[in-house]
C-alpha positions in Angstrom: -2.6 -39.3 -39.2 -3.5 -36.1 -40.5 -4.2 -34.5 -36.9 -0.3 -35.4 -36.3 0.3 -33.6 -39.3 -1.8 -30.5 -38.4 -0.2 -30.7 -35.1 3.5 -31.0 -36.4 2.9 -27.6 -38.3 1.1 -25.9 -35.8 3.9 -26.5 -33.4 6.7 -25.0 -35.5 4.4 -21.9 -36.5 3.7 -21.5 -32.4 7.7 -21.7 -32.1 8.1 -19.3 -34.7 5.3 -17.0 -33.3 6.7 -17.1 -29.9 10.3 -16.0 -30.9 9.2 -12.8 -33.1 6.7 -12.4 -30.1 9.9 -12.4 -27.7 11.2 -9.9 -29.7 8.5 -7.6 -30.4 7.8 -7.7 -26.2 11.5 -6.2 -26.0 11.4 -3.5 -28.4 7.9 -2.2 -28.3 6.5 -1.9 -24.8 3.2 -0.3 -26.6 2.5 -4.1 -27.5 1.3 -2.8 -30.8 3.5 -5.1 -33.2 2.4 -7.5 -30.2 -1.0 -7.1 -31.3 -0.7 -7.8 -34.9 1.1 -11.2 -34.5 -1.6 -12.0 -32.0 -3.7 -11.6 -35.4 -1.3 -13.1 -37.2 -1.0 -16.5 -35.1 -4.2 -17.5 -34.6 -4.8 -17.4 -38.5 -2.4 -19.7 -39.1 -3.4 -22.1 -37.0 -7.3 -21.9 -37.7 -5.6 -22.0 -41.9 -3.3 -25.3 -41.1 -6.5 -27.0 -39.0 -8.7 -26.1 -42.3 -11.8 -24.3 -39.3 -13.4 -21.3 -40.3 -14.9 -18.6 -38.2 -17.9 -17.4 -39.1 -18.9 -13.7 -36.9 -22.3 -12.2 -36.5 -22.9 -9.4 -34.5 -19.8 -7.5 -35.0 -21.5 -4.0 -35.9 -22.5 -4.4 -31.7 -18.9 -3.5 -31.4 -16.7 -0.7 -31.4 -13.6 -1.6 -32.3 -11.8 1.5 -30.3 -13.5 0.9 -27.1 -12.6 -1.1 -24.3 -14.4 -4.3 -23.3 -14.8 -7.3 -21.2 -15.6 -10.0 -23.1 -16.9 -13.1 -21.5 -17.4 -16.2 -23.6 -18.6 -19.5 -22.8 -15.7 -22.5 -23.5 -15.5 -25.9 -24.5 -12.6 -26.1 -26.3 -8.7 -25.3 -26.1 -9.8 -24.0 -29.9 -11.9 -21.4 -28.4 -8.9 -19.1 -27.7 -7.6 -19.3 -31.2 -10.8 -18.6 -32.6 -11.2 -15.8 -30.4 -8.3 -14.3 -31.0 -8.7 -14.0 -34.2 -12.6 -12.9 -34.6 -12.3 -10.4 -31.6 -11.7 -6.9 -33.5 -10.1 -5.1 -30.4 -7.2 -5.4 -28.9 -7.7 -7.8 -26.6 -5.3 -9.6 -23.5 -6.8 -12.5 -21.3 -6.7 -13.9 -18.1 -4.6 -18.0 -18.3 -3.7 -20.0 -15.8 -0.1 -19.9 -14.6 1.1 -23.3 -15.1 1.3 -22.2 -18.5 3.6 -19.8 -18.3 6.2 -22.6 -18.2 5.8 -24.2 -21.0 9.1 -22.8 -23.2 8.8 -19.7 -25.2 5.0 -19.7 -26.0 4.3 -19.3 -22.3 7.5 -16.9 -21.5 5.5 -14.4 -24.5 2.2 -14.8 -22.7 4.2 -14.3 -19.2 5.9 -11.2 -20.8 3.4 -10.0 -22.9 -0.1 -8.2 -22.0 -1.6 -10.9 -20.8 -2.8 -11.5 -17.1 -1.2 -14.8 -15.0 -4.0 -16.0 -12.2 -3.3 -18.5 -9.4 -6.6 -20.5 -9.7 -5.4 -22.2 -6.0 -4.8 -18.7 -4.3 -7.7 -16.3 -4.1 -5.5 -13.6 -3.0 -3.1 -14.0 -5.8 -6.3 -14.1 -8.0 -7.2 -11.0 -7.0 -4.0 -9.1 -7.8 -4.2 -10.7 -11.1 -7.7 -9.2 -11.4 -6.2 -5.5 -10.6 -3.3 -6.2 -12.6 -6.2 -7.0 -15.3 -7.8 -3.5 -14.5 -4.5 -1.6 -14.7 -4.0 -3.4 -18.6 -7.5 -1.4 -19.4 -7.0 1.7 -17.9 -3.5 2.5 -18.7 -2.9 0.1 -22.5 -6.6 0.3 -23.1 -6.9 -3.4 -24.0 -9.7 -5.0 -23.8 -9.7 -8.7 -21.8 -10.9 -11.9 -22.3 -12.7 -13.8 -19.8 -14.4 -17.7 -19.5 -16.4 -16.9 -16.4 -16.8 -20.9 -16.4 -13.7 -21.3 -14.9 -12.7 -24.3 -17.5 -13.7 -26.1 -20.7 -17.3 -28.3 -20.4 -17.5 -31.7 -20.8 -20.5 -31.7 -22.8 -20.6 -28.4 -24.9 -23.3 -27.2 -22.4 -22.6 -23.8 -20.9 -21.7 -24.1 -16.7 -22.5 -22.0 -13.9 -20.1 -18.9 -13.6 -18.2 -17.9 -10.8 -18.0 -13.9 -10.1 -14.7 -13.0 -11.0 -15.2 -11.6 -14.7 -17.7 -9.9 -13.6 -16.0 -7.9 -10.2 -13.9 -7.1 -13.3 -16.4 -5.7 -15.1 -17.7 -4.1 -12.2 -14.6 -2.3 -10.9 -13.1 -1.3 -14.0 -16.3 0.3 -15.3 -16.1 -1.2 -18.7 -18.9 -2.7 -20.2 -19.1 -6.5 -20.7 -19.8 -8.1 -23.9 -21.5 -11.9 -23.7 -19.7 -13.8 -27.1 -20.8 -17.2 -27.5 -18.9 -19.7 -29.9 -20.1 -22.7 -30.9 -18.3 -25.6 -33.2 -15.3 -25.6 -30.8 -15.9 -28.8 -29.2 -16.6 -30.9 -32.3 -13.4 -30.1 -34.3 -11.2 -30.1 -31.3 -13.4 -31.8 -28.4 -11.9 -31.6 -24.6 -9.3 -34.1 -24.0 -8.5 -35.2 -26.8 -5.9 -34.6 -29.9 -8.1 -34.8 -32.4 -8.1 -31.7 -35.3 -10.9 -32.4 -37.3 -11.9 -29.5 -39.8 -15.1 -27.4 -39.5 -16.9 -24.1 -39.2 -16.6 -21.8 -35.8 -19.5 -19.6 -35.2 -18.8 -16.8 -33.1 -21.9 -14.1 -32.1 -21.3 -10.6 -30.1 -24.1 -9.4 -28.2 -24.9 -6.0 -27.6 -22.2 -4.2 -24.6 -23.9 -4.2 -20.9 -22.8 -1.4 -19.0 -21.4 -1.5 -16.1 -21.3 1.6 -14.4 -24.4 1.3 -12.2 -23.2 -2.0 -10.6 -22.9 -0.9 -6.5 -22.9 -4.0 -4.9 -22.4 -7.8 -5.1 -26.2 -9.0 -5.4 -26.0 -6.4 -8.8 -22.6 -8.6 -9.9 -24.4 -11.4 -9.5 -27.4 -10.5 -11.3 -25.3 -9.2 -13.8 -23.4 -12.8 -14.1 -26.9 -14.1 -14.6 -27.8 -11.7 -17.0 -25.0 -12.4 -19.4 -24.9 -16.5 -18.6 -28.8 -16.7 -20.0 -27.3 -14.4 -23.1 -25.4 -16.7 -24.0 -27.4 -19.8 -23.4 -30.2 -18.0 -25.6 -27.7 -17.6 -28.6 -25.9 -21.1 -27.8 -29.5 -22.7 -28.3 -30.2 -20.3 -32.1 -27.4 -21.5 -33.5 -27.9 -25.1 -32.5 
């Protein structure tokens, strides 16, 4: 009863997010007043849910830089928490079927954020320059799961390359987060809200800049996947 409760209140403060994002998308096309209700919203819904985050690592960052961030995922959760504990300003990459879901996904459709066709690898790619074009000309960081999707079983998957041509074409440096928590308050599949502690670790930025070929994007995926394992494992 109480995650239909959470839930009830979380979908009116999305609703009510999504129109003053609607509006802040027309007048400002620097997406700063964008930016702030990005903070704004996820806080909310970590406050109605009763999750904290709790952040280490954060002096690895510079908060004026831009940066692909790749974390691992097990959790719709993760993106909220994320949002909120990244200190940049930050787009990400989501699926396009939900960019039809009614004023939430016509703000992320409008917004900074970058649609993918998961089904149409050249489509993909555009949405990876269109991803490039958000960090050179906005400078706005993005927000990757190089997993693809949410595990089953809290255990990080094998990533596929795309994050990391990213990272490799745009010249930005890549930043392994991992988050843990996510998938015992709100586990995959299921509606349940329970309340609970997020903990969230940046690693140090990998540059990016010497990467010339695919085997060095791949080693590079590697590189960052065992990061993240290694700090998945300390705070279990």
């Amino acid at each position: 009863m109480i995650t239909y409760i959470k839930i009830f209140f979380i979908l009116i403060h999305t609703f009510i997010c999504s129109i003053l994002a609607l509006i802040f998308i027309a007048v400002d096309r620097t997406f700063t007043l964008y930016h702030y209700l990005a903070k704004y919203f996820p806080f909310g819904v970590l406050l109605i849910s009763g999750v904290r985050v709790k952040m280490t690592g954060l002096e690895n960052i510079d908060r004026k830089a831009v940066y692909v961030f790749a974390s691992n995922h097990s959790s719709q959760l993760d993106i909220t928490a994320l949002q909120w504990g990244v200190p940049n300003r930050m787009s990400m990459i989501f699926k396009k079927e939900l960019a039809r879901i009614p004023f939430f996904g016509w703000q992320l459709y409008l917004g900074p954020y970058v649609v993918v066709d998961r089904k149409d690898p050249q489509a993909a790619m555009k949405s990876l320059q269109r991803a490039k074009w958000i960090m050179d000309k906005k400078k706005i960081s993005i927000l990757v799961f190089p997993e693809g999707t949410r595990s089953k079983t809290g255990e990080v998957q094998s990533f596929k390359r795309g994050a990391f041509y990213l990272a490799a074409h745009s010249g930005y440096p890549i930043v392994p987060i991992t988050i843990n928590g996510t998938d015992k308050i709100m586990p995959k599949g299921t509606f349940k809200l329970k309340s609970g502690t997020i903990y969230m670790h940046f690693d140090k930025p990998i540059a990016t800049d010497n990467i010339r070929s695919k085997p060095d994007e791949i080693a590079l995926m590697e590189k960052v996947r065992e990061i993240i394992i290694s700090n998945q494992k300390e705070v279990n």
